[in-house]
C-alpha positions as CSV (number, residue, x, y, z in Angstrom):
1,X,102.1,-3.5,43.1
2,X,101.7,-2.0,39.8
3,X,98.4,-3.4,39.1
4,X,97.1,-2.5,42.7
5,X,98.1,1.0,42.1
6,X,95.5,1.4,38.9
7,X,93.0,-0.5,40.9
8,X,93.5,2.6,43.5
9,X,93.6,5.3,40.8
10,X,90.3,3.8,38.8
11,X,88.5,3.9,42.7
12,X,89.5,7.2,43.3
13,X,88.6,8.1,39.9
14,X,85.1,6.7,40.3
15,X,84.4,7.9,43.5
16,X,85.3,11.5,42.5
17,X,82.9,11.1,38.9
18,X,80.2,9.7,41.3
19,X,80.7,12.6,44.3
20,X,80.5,15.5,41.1
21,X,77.6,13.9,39.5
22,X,75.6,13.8,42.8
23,X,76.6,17.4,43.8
24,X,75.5,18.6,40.6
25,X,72.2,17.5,40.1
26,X,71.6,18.3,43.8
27,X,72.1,21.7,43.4
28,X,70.8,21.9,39.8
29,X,67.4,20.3,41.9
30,X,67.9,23.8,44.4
31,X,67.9,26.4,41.0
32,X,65.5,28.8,41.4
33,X,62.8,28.7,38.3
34,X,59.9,30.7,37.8
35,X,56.4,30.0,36.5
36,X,54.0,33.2,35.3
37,X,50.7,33.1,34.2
38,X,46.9,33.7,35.6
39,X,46.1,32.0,38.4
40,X,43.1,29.7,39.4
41,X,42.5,29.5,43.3
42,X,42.0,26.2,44.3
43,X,42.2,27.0,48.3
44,X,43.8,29.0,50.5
45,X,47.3,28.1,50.2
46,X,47.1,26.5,46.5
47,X,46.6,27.9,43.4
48,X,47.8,27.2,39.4
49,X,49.2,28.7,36.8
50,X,49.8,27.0,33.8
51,X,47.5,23.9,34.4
52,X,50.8,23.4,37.2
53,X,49.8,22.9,40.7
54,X,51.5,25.0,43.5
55,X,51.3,25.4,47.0
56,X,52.2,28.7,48.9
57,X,55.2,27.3,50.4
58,X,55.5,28.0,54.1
59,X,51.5,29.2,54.8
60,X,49.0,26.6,55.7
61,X,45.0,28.0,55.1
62,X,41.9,26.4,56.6
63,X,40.7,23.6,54.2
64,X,37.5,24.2,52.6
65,X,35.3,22.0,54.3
66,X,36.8,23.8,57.4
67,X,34.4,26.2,59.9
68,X,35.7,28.8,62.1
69,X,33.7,30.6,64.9
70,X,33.2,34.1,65.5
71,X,31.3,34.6,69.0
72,X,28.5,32.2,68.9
73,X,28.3,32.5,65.2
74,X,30.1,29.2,63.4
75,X,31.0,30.5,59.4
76,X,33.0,28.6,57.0
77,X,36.9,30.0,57.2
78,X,38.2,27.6,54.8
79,X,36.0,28.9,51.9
80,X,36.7,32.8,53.2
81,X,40.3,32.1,52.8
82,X,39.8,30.5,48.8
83,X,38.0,33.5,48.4
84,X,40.4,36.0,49.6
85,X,43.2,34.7,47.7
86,X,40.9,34.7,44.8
87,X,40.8,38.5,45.3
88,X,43.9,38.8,45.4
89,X,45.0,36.9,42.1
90,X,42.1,38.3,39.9
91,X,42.9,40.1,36.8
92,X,46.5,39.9,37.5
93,X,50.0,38.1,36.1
94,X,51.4,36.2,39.3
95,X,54.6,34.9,39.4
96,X,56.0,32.2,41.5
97,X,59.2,31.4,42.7
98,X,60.2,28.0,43.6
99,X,62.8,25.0,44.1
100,X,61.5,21.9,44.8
101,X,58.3,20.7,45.1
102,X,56.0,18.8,47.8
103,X,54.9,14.8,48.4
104,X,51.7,15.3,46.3
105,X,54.3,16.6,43.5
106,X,53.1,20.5,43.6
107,X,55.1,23.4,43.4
108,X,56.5,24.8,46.6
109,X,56.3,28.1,45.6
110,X,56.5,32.0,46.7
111,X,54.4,34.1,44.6
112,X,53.9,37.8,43.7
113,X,51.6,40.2,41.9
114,X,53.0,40.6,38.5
115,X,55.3,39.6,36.1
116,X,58.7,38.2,36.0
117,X,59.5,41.7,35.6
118,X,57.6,43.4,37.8
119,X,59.5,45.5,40.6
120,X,57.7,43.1,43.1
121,X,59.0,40.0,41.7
122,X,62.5,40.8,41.0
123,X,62.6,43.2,44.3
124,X,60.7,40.5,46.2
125,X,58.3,43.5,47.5
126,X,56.4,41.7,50.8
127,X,53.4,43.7,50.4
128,X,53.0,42.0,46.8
129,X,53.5,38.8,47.9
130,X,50.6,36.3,48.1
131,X,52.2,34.3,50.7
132,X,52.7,36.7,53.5
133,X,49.7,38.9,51.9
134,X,47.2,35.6,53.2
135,X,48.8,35.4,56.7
136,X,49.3,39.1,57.4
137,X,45.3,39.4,56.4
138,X,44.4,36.3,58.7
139,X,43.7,34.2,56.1
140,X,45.8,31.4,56.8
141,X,48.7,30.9,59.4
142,X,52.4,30.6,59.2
143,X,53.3,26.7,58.9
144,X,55.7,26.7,61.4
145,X,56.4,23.0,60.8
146,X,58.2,23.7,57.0
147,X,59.5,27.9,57.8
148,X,59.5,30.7,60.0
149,X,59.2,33.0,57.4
150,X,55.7,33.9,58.4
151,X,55.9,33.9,62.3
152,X,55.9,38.4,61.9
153,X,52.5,38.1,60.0
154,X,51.0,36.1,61.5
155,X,52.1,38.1,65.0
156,X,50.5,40.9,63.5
157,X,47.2,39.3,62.2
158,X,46.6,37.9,66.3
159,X,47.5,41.5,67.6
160,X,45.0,42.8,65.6
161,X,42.4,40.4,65.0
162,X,42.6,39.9,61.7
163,X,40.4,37.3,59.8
164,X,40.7,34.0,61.7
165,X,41.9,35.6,64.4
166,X,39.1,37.3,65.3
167,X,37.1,34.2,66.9
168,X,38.1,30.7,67.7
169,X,40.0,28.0,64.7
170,X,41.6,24.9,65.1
171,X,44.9,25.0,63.1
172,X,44.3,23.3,59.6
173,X,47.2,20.9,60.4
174,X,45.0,19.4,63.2
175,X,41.7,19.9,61.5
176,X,42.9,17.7,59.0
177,X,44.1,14.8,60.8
178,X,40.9,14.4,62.7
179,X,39.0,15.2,59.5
């Protein structure tokens, strides 16, 4: 009975080292960290800073190779959107915010004009921040599939015919998976 009861206590004892390891590193894996620096536009919805790859986490942009139309006019969106963003980053610090990172191993991230202490970083300033900036313009769309963060901007870009908006687009999503 004796030798049962250790067998119990070392279980227990396991199980609960195993349960706070796995806890731990979990939410060590959820820390917020940050990542400042001058950003390169790659497309719409990715940039880097650092050499490090990140994605605007909840935004999806037309892809590159993508074409939009605009009454009978066709134009190419997905290089309009790079562009935009590349407005938007030039001469500045941008700081991202981010927790985990996507299947291609980039950064997830949500990113701002400035510095990791600029008022728009540490007050999160929406105006300042690339992510709802690109949707809110009509530069890319809110990617319903991961958030809902950007449903408002995007709501607003429709209303008032903002970039894509103003003509006919197939959602990148589905542009990509028949191209």
């Amino acid at each position: 009975i004796m030798f049962s009861n250790k067998i119990k206590v070392f279980l227990l004892s396991s199980i609960w080292v195993i349960f706070f390891f796995l806890t731990y590193f979990d939410a060590k894996s959820k820390e917020i960290k940050t990542i400042t620096g001058t950003a390169v536009v790659t497309d719409g919805d990715s940039i880097k800073i650092n050499n490090r790859k990140i994605r605007l986490a909840g935004i999806d942009a037309p892809e590159l190779k993508q074409t939009c139309q605009h009454e009978e006019i066709e134009y190419q969106c997905g290089e309009m959107s790079r562009d935009w963003l590349n407005l938007l980053v030039e001469d500045f610090q941008i700081t991202c915010a981010y927790s985990e990172k996507d299947r291609y191993k980039r950064i997830l991230g949500v990113c701002y004009i400035g510095n990791v202490d600029s008022v728009a970083f540490k007050k999160k300033v929406k105006s300042l921040e690339l992510n709802s900036m690109m949707v809110k313009s009509g530069n890319a769309v809110a990617y319903r599939r991961y958030s809902d963060e950007y449903i408002e901007d995007e709501k607003y870009a429709k209303i008032n015919k903002k970039g894509i908006w103003i003509g006919k687009f197939e959602m990148p999503w589905n542009w990509r998976k028949k191209n």
